[in-house]
C-alpha positions in Angstrom: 0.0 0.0 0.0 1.5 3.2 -1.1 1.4 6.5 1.3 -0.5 9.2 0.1 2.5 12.2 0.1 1.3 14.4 2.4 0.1 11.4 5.0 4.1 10.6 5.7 5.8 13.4 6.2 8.8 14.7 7.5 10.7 16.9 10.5 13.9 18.6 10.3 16.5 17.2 12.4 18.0 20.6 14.5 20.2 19.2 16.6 21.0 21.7 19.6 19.6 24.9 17.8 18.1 27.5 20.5 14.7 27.2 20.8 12.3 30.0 20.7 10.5 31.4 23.8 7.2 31.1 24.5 4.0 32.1 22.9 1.5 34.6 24.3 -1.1 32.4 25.8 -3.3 31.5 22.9 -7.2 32.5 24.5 -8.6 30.0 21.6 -6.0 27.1 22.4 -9.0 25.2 24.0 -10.3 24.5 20.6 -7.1 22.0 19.6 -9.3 19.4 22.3 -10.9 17.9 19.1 -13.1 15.9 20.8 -14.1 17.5 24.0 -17.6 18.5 25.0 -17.0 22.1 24.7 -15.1 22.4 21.3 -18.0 20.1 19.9 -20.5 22.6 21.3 -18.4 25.5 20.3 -18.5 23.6 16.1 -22.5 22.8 16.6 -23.3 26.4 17.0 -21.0 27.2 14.1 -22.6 24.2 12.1 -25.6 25.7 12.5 -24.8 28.6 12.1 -23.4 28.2 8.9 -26.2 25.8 7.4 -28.8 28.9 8.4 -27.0 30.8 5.9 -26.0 28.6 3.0 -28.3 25.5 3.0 -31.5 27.7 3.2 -30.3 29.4 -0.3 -32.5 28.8 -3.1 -29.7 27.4 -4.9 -28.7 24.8 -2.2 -31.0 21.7 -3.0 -30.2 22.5 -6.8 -26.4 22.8 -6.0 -27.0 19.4 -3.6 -28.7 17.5 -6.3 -26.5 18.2 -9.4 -23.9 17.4 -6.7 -24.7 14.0 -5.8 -26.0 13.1 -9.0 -22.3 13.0 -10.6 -20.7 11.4 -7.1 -23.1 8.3 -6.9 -24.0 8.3 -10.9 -24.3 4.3 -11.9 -22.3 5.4 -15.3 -18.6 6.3 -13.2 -15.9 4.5 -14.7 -15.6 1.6 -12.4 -11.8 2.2 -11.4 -10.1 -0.5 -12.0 -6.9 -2.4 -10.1 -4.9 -5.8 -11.6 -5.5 -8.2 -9.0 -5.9 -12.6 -9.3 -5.9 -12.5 -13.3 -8.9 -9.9 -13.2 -9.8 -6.4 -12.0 -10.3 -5.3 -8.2 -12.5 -2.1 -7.8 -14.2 -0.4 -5.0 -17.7 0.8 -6.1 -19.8 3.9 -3.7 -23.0 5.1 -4.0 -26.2 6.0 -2.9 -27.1 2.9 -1.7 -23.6 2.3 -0.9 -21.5 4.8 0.8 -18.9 3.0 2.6 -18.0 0.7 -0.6 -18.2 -2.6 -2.1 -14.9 -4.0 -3.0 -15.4 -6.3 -5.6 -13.8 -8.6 -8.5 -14.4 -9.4 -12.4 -12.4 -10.5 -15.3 -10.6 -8.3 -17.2 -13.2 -9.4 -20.7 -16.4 -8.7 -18.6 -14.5 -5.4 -17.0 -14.1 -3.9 -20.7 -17.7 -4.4 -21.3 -20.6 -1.6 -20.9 -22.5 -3.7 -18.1 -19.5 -6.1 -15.9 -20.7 -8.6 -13.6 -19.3 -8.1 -10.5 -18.6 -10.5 -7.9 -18.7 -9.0 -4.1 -15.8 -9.2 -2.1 -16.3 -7.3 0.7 -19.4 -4.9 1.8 -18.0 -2.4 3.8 -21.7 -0.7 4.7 -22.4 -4.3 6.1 -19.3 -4.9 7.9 -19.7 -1.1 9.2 -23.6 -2.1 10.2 -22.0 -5.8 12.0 -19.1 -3.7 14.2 -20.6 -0.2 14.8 -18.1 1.7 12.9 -17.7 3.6 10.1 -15.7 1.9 8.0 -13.7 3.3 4.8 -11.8 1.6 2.6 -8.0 2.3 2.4 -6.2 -0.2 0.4 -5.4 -4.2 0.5 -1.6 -5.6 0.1 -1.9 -8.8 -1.5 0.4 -12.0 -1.0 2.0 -12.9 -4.2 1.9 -14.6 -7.1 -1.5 -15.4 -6.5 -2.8 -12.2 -4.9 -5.6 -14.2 -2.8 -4.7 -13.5 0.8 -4.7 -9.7 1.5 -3.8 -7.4 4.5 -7.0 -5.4 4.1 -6.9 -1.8 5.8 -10.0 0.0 6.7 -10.4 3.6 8.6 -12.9 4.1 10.7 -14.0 7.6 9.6 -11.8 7.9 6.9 -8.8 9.2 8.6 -5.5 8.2 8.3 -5.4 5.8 11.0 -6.4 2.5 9.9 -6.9 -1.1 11.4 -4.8 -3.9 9.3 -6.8 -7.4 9.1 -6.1 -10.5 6.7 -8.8 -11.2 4.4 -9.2 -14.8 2.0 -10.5 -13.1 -1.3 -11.4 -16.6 -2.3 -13.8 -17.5 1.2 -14.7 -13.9 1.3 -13.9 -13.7 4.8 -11.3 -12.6 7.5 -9.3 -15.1 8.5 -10.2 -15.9 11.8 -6.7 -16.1 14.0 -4.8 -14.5 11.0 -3.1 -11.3 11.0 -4.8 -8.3 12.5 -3.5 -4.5 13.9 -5.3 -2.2 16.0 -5.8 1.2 14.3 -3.1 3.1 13.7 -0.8 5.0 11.6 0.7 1.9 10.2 1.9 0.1 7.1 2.6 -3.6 6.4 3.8 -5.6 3.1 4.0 -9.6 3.0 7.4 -11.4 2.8 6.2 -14.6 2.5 3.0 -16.8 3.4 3.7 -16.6 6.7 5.8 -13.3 7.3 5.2 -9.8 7.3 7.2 -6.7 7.3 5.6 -4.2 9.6 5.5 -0.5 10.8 3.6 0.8 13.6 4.2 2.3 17.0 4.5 -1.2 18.7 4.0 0.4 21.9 2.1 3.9 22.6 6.0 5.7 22.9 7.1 4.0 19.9 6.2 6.9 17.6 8.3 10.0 15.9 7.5 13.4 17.2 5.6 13.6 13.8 3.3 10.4 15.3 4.6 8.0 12.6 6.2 4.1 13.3 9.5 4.7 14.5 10.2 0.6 14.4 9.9 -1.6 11.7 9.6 -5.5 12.8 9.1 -8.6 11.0 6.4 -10.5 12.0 5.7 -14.1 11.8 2.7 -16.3 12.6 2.2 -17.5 16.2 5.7 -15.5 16.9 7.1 -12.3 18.6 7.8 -9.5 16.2 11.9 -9.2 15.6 12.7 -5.7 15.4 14.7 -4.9 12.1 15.3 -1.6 12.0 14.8 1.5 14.6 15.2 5.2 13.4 15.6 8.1 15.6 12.1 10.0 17.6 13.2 13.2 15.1 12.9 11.2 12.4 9.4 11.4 10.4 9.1 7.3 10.0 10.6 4.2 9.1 8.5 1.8 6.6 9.3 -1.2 4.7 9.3 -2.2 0.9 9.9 -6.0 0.2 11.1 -6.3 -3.5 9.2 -8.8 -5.4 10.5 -10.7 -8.3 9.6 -12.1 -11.4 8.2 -14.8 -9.7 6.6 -13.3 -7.0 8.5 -14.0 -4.1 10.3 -11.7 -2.2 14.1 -11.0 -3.4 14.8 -8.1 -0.7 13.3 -6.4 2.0 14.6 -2.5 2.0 13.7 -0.3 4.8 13.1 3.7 4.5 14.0 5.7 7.0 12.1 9.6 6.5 14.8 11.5 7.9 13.2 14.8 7.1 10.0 15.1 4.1 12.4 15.4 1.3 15.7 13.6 3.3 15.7 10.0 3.0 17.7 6.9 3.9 17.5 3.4 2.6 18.7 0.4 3.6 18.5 -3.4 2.2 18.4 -6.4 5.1 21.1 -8.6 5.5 21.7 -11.1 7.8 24.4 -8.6 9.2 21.5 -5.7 9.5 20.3 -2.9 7.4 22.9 -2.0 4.5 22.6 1.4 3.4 22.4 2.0 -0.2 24.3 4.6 -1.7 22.4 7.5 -2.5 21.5 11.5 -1.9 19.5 11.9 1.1 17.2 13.8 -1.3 16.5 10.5 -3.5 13.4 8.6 -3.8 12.4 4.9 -4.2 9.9 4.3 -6.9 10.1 0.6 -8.2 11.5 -2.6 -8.6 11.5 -4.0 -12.0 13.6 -6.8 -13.8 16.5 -6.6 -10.8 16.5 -3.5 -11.0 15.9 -0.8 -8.0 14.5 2.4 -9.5 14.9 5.8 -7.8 13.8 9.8 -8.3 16.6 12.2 -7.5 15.4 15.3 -6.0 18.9 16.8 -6.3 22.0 16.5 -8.5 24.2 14.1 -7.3 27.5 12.0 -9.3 26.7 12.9 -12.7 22.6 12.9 -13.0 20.9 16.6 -13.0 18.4 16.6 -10.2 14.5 15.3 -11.4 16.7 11.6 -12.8 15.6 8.8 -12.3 18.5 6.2 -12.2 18.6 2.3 -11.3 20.9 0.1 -9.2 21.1 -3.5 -9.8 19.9 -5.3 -6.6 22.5 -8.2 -7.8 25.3 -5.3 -7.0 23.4 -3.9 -4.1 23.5 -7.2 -2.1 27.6 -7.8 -3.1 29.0 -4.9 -2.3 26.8 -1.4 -2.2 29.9 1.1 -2.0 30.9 -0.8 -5.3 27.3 -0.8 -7.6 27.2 1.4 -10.1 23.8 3.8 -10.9 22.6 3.7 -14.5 20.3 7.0 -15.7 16.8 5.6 -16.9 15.8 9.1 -17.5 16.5 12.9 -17.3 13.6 15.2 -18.0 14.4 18.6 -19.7 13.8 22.5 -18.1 10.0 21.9 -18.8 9.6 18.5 -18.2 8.9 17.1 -14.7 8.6 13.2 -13.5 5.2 12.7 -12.3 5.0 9.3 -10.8 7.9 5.6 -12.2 5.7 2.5 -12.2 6.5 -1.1 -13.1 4.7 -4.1 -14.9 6.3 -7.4 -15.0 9.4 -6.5 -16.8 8.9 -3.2 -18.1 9.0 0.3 -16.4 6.6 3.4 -16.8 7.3 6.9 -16.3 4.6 9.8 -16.3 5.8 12.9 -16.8 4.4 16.5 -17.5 5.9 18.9 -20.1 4.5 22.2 -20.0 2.2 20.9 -17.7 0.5 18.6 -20.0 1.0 14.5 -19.6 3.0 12.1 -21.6 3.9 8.6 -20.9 7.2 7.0 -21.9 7.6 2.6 -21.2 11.4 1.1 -20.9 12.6 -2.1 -21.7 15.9 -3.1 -19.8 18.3 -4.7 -22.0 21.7 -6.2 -21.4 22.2 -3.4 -19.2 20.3 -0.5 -21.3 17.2 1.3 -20.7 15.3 1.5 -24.0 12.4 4.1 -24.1 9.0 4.5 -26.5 6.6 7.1 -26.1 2.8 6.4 -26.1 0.4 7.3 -28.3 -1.7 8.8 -26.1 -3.9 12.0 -26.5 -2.2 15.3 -26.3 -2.7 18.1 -24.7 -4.2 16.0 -21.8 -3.4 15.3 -18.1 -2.1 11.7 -17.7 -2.7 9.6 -14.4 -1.6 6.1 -13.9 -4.4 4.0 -12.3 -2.7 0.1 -12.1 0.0 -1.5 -13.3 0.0 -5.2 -13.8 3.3 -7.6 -12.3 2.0 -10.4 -14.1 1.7 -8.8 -17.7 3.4 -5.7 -19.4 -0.3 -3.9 -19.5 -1.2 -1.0 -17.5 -4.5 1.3 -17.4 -3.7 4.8 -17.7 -6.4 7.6 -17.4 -6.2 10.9 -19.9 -8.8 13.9 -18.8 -8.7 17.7 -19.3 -10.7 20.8 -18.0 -13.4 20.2 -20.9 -12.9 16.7 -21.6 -14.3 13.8 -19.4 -11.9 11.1 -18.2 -11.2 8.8 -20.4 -9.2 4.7 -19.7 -7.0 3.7 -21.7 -5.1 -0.1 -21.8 -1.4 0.2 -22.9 0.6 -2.8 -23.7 4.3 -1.6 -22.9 5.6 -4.8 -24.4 4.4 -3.6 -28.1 3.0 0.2 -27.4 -0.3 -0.9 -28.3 -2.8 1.1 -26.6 -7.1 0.9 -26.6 -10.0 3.1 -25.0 -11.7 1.5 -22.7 -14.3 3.4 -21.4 -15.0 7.3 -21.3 -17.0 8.7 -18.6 -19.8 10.4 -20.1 -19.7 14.6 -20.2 -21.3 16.1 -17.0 -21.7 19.3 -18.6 -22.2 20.9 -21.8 -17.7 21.8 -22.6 -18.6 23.2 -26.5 -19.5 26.6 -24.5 -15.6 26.9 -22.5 -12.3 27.6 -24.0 -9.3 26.4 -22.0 -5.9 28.6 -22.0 -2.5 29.1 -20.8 -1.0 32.2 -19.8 1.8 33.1 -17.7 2.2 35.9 -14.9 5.3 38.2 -13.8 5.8 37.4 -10.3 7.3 40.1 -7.8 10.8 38.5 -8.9 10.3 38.5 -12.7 9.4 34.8 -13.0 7.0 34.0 -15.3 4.1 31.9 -13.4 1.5 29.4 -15.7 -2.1 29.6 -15.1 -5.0 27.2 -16.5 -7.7 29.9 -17.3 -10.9 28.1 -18.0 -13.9 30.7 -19.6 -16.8 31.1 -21.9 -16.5 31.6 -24.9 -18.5 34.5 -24.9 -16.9 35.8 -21.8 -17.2 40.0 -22.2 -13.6 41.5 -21.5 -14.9 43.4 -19.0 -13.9 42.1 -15.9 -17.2 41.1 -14.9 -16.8 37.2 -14.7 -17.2 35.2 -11.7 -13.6 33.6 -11.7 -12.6 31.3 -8.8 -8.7 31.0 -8.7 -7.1 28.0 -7.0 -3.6 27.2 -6.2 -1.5 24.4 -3.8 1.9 25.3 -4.5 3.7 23.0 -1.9 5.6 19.3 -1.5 6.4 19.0 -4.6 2.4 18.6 -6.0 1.5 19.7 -9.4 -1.7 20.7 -10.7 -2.3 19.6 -13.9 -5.7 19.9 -15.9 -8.4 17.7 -14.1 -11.8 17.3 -15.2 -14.0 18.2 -12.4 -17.6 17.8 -13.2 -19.3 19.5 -9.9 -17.4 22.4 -11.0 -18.0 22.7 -14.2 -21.8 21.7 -13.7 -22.4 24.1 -11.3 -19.7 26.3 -11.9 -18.9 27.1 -15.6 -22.6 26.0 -16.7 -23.8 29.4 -14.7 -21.1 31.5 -16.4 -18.5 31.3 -14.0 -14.8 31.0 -14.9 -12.0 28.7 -13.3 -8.0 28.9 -13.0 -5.8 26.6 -11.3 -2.1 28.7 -10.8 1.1 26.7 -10.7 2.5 28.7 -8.6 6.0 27.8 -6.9 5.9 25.1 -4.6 4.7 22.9 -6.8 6.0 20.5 -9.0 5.2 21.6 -12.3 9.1 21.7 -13.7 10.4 19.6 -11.4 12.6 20.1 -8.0 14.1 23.4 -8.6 10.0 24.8 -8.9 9.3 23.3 -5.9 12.6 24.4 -3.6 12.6 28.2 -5.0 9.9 28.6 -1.7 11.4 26.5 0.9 11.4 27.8 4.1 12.1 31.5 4.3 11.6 31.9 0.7 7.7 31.0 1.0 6.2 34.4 0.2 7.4 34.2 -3.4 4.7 31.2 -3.3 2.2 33.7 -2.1 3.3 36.4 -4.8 2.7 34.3 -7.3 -0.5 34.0 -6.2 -1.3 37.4 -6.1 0.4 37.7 -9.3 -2.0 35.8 -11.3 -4.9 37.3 -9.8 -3.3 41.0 -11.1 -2.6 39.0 -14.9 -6.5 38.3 -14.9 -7.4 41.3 -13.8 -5.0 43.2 -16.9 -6.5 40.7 -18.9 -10.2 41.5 -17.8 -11.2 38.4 -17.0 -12.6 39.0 -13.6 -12.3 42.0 -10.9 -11.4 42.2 -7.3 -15.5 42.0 -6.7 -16.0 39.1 -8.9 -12.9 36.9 -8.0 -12.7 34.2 -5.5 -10.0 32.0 -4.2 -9.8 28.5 -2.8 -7.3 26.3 -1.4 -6.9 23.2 0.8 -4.7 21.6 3.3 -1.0 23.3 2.3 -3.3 25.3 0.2 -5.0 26.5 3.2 -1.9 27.9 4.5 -1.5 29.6 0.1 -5.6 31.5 0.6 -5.6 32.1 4.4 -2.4 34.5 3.9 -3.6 36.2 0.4 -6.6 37.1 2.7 -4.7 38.7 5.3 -1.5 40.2 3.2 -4.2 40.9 0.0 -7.6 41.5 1.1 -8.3 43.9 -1.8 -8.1 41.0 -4.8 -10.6 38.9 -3.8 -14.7 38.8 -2.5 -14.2 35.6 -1.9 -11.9 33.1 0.3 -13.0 29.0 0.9 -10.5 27.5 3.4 -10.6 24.1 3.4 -8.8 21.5 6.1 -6.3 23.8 6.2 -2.9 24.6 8.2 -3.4 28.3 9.5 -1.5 28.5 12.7 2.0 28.5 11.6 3.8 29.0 14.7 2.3 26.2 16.3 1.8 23.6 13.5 4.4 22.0 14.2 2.9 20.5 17.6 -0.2 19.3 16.0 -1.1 16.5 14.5 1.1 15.7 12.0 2.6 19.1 11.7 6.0 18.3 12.7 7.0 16.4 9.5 6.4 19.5 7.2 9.3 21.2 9.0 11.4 20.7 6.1 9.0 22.6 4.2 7.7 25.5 6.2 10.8 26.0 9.0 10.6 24.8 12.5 8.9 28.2 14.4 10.5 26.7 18.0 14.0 27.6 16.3 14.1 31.9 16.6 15.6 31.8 12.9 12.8 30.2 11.0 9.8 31.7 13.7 11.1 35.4 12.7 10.4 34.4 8.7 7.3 32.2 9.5 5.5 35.0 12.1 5.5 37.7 9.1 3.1 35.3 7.1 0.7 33.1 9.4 -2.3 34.2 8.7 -3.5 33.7 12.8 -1.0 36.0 13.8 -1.6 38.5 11.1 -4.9 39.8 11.2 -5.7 43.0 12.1 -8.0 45.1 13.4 -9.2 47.9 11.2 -8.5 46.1 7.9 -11.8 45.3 5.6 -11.2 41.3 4.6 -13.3 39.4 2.3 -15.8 36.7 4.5 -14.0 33.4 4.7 -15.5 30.8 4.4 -13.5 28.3 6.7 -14.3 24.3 7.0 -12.8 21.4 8.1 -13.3 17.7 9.4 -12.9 16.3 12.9 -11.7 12.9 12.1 -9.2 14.9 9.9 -5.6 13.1 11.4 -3.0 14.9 9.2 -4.3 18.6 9.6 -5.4 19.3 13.0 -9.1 20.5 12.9 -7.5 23.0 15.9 -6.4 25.2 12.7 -9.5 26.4 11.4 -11.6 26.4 14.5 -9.0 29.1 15.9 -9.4 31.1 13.4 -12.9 31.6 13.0 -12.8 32.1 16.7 -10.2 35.1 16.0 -12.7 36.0 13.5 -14.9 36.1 15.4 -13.4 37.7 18.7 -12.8 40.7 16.2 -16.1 41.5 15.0 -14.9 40.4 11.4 -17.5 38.3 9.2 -17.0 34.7 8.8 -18.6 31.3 8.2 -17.6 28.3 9.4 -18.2 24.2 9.1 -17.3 21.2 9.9 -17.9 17.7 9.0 -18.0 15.2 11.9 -15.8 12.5 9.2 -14.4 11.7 6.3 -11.0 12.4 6.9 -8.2 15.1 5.1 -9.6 14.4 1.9 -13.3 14.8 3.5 -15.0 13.0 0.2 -15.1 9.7 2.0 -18.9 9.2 1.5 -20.6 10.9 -1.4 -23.7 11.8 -0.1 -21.8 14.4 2.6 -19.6 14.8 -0.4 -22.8 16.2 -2.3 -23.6 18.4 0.5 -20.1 19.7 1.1 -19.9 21.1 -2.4 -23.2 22.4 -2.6 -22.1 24.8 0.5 -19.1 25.6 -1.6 -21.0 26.8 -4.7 -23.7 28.6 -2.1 -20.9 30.6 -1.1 -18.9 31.6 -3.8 -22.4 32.2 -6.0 -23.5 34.3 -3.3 -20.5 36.3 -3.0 -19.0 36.5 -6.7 -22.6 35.7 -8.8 -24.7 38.0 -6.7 
C-alpha cells in the first residue's frame, strides 16, 4: 500500500539549535481538544450557524442535487486495479456509501455492463461492528494475490486497522493477521511473514506520530525488530522487493529523515545495509533486478529530477561498489510525475508544459530502451494500475473540458485501446481552455490554466474562482472536475488553477525556490495571477474568488490577510493556518522541512511575518472566509481552522464556518456528505462573486 504524500511526512532534524520562547497564551487554544464537549459545542453552533446561511439558499438543493448526482452516478468509470488475473475495484454510491470491493475479469471489466462479484461490503461490515468503516487499500500475497492485508479507517482518517482477508472464502481469516488502528503500514514477505511499521507500543512513535520501528512479524511468533530510526525522524517503513516470480528478493527499509531527506537500507543477515544514495532521492520501483529511484537533487553525474537504477545483484555484493545507471533525465520543462512497473517493463509519467506524456522502458543487457505512447495530447495523464503479471497497465487521460477517459497500454508492443469514457457532466462546447503566464514580484513567469466562456465579455465582470497548492512537490495539472464545471462554468463562471512555486510543475528546482524563508514568493505568485486576470479583464477584485486546501489553506488564508483587496471571496478548506504552532499538531512536525521549525528563533522570525493567525488586524476590511474542516481529519489538525474563526470572530470580522464530523483530510469519503459539502461551496462563492 503506497502512502499518500502528504500522509508521511517529515521533520527537520535541528540538533541543539536554541529554541524560541514562549507564545503569548493562545485565548482560543481550548479549541485544539478535538473531541471534547465544549469544542464540539463551540463547532455545533457554528454548524448551525453556517447551514442557516447557506443550506437555506434557493440554490442549495439545486447545487446538492447536481452534486450527488455526478458522485453516486451508476455510469462512473468503475476504477479498475490488476488483481488474481482480473480487476479489483471499489464501487460507492447512494445505496452504498462505505463501498463494495469487488472482482471481475478483465473481458467482462471492458464491457458496458460487468458482472461483479462481491468481495467485501463495507456498509455491512460497518452495520456488524458499529463503525464507520472506509476503505483504504489491501496488500496482496504474491503470485496469486488471494490472501490480502486489508486496511480500513474508521472515519476515513489516516489511522487504519490492518486485518487479513481470503478473497477466495470472502472472509477474515479468523486467528490471521490483525493490527489495531493506527498509523501503520505492512507488506508480505512470505505466506507466513510480514514486514511491519507501527508504533508497537504507545511511545514507539516519531514526534511527527509515525512508526519509528519496523519489525518482522511471523505467525504464532514475537515480532523481531529490524530496524529503529531516531524520535526526530518522520518514520521508518518497509518495501519488500518482489521478483519475477513473486516472491520476495529483498526487503529494503526507509527511513524519513526529514519530508524530502531520506535513507534506505536493504536487510542482510548482518542488519540494514545502506544503499548509496542522496538523502534527497526517492524509491519508486523494482523491475527486472533493477531498484528504480527519483533524484530530488544533482548528485555523481545525474541533473536533479533523474531517475536512475541500481542492480539489486550489486546492491547485495557490495553497495559502496554498484554502479547507478540513468533511466531518464527530464528537460527544463519536463517534470517526473509518478515511475511505475509491470512485470518487466518500467513506466514513467511525466508532464511537459504541464501537459501529460507517458514513456515505457525495456531493460536490455544493461540498457534502458524508451518508447513514447500514443496517447492523446494536450491532456493530463494519471496512472491507475499496473500489472506484475503482464506488461499492461491502465492509464487515465482527462482535461478541463474533456471527461476522463481509460486507456489499456501494452508496454511490451505500445499498443494502446480506450476502454471506457465517462460520459460529459456538462455541456464543454460553450468553454475555451488557455494558458497564460504571470510576472511574479521576482520577474518569474508563473502558468495559469484559465478556464472561460467563450463568450466571456472583457470586462472584468466574470465570476472567476482561482485555486492554487503550491507545496511538496504537488503539481496541478488539468483535471476534469464535473461538480465544478456543472455548477460552476454551466452558470457563467470562470476557473483557473495557478502553478505557482511550490509545486512540481518543472520539477525540484519549482518546488525548492519557496522553501522555508523563501515562502512568500509562493504567495506572490498567487497574487500575481490574480493581477494577470485582472490586466486581462477576466474577472475584478468584486468578482474573484480563491480556494485552497490543506498546504493550500496555508497559500488563501495568507492572500486574505497580506491581500484582502483582490478577492470577495476566500473557501479554506482542512487547512494549516497556525503556523507558529503547527508544528505540535497533529502531523505538523513532518512538514518542518517545508515551512521552517517556528520553535528555532531563525525560522519563527520568517514564519511570524506570514501566518495568517498571527496576522490579522484590526481595522482592515477582509473578504468573508469561508473556513471548513473535518474532525476525524488526522494529518491537519481541525484545531487550525476552528482558531481562526474564533479570532474572526473575537474581532467583530465576518466569517462562516463548518465542519464535518468524518471523512477524513480528503473529507469526500462518503458521497452523499460529499454532495452536501460542495453544494455549500458553490452557495458561497455564488452568493459572494454571482450576486
Amino acid at each position: 500500500m503506497k502512502a499518500l504524500l502528504c500522509a508521511f511526512a517529515a521533520v527537520a532534524l535541528t540538533g541543539p539549535a536554541v529554541r524560541a520562547q514562549p507564545a503569548p497564551a493562545d485565548p482560543f487554544q481550548w479549541l485544539e481538544e478535538i473531541g471534547s464537549a465544549r469544542a464540539m459545542a463551540w463547532v455545533g453552533v457554528q454548524n448551525t450557524r453556517t447551514a442557516g446561511r447557506l443550506e437555506t439558499d434557493p440554490r442549495y438543493q439545486t447545487f446538492h442535487a447536481e452534486a450527488r448526482a455526478i458522485f453516486t452516478a451508476q455510469d462512473r468509470i468503475a476504477t479498475p486495479q490488476f488483481r488474481a488475473g482480473g480487476i479489483d475495484n471499489l464501487w460507492q454510491d447512494a445505496a452504498r456509501v462505505h463501498g463494495v470491493w469487488r472482482h471481475t475479469s478483465e473481458a467482462s471489466y471492458r464491457t458496458a455492463t460487468p458482472v461483479w462479484e462481491t468481495i467485501l461490503d463495507l456498509d455491512a461490515l460497518s452495520k456488524a461492528e458499529v463503525k464507520s468503516w472506509f476503505w483504504k487499500g489491501a496488500d496482496c500475497l504474491r503470485p496469486a494475490r488471494t490472501l490480502c492485508l486489508v486496511a480500513l479507517s474508521n472515519g476515513g482518517g489516516d489511522a487504519v486497522e490492518l486485518r487479513e482477508f481470503d478473497t477466495v472464502k470472502k472472509q477474515f481469516i479468523d486467528g490471521g493477521f490483525r493490527f489495531a488502528e493506527g498509523k501503520q503500514s505492512g507488506e508480505w514477505i512470505d505466506h507466513d511473514t510480514l514486514a511491519m511499521a507501527r508504533s508497537w507500543t504507545p511511545s514507539e512513535v516519531t514526534t511527527s506520530g509515525y512508526p519509528l520501528a519496523v519489525k518482522t512479524v511471523g505467525r504464532g511468533a514475537e515480532p523481531r525488530e529490524v530496524f529503529r530510526g531516531l524520535p526526530t525522524d518522520v518514520s521508518s517503513a518497509p518495501t519488500v522487493l518482489y521478483g519475477a516470480s513473486g516472491h520476495a528478493d529483498a526487503v529494503m527499509i526507509r527511513r524519513a529523515v526529514t519530508f524530502f531527506e531520506s535513507e534506505y537500507s536493504l536487510l542482510s543477515g548482518a542488519g540494514p545495509v545502506r544503499i548509496p544514495l542522496p538523502l534527497k532521492a526517492q524509491f519508486e520501483t523494482y523491475v527486472d533486478g533493477q531498484a528504480v529511484f527519483s533524484l530530488k537533487t544533482a548528485w555523481k553525474t545525474f541533473a536533479a529530477g533523474a531517475v536512475i537504477a541500481y542492480d539489486l545483484s550489486e546492491l547485495k555484493r557490495d553497495p559502496a561498489a554498484a554502479r547507478p545507471q540513468l533511466v531518464f533525465q527530464p528537460g527544463p520543462r519536463e517534470a517526473v510525475q509518478e515511475v511505475a512497473s509491470t512485470k518487466d517493463r518500467l513506466a514513467i509519467i511525466l508532464l511537459a508544459d504541464v501537459k501529460g506524456v507517458v514513456d515505457v522502458y525495456d531493460h536490455k543487457a544493461g540498457v534502458w530502451l524508451g518508447r513514447r505512447l500514443a496517447l492523446p495530447a494536450e491532456a493530463n495523464i494519471n496512472l491507475v494500475s499496473a500489472d506484475d503479471d503482464t506488461n499492461r497497465l491502465f492509464v487515465s487521460t482527462e482535461g478541463f473540458l474533456d471527461p476522463n477517459a481509460l486507456w489499456l497500454a501494452d508496454a511490451d508492443g505500445g499498443r494502446i485501446a480506450r476502454v471506457k469514457t465517462l460520459p460529459a457532466r456538462f455541456d464543454g462546447g460553450k468553454d475555451i481552455v488557455e494558458q497564460h503566464w504571470a510576472t511574479s514580484t521576482d520577474g518569474m513567469k508563473i502558468p495559469y490554466f484559465l478556464v472561460r466562456p467563450k463568450a466571456m465579455k472583457a470586462d472584468g465582470s466574470t465570476p472567476t474562482i482561482l485555486y492554487g497548492y503550491g507545496g511538496f512537490e504537488v503539481a496541478k495539472p488539468p483535471v476534469y472536475l464535473p461538480e465544478m464545471g456543472r455548477i460552476w462554468l454551466q452558470r457563467g463562471g470562470a476557473y483557473v488553477i495557478a502553478n505557482i512555486r511550490g509545486g512540481g510543475e518543472f520539477g525540484p528546482a519549482w518546488h525548492d525556490a519557496v522553501l522555508r524563508d523563501k515562502r512568500q514568493l509562493a504567495f506572490d505568485d498567487f497574487a500575481a495571477v490574480a493581477r494577470d486576470l485582472f490586466s486581462r479583464k477576466v474577472t475584478s477584485p468584486r468578482r474573484l474568488g480563491i480556494y485552497g486546501r490543506s498546504n493550500g489553506g496555508i497559500l488563501v488564508s495568507v492572500s486574505m490577510t497580506q491581500h484582502p483587496e483582490l478577492w470577495n471571496a476566500v473557501v479554506i478548506e482542512s487547512p494549516l493556518i497556525d503556523m507558529l504552532r503547527y508544528n505540535h499538531l497533529s502531523a505538523g512536525a513532518s512538514w518542518v522541512a517545508e515551512y521552517g521549525d517556528p520553535d528555532v528563533p531563525a525560522d519563527r522570525a520568517f514564519i511570524e511575518k506570514y501566518s495568517a493567525y498571527q496576522n490579522l488586524k484590526a481595522g482592515v476590511k477582509y473578504p468573508e472566509p469561508y473556513i471548513t474542516t473535518n474532525t476525524r481529519d488526522d494529518r491537519v489538525h481541525p484545531g487550525h481552522p476552528r482558531k481562526f474563526a474564533a479570532r474572526l470572530e473575537a474581532m467583530g470580522l465576518p466569517y462562516l464556518y463548518y465542519e464535518q464530523t468524518f471523512g477524513g483530510h480528503a473529507n469526500d469519503a462518503d458521497p452523499e456528505l460529499n454532495a452536501r459539502r460542495w453544494a455549500r461551496h458553490y452557495v458561497y462563492l455564488a452568493q459572494k462573486l454571482m450576486d
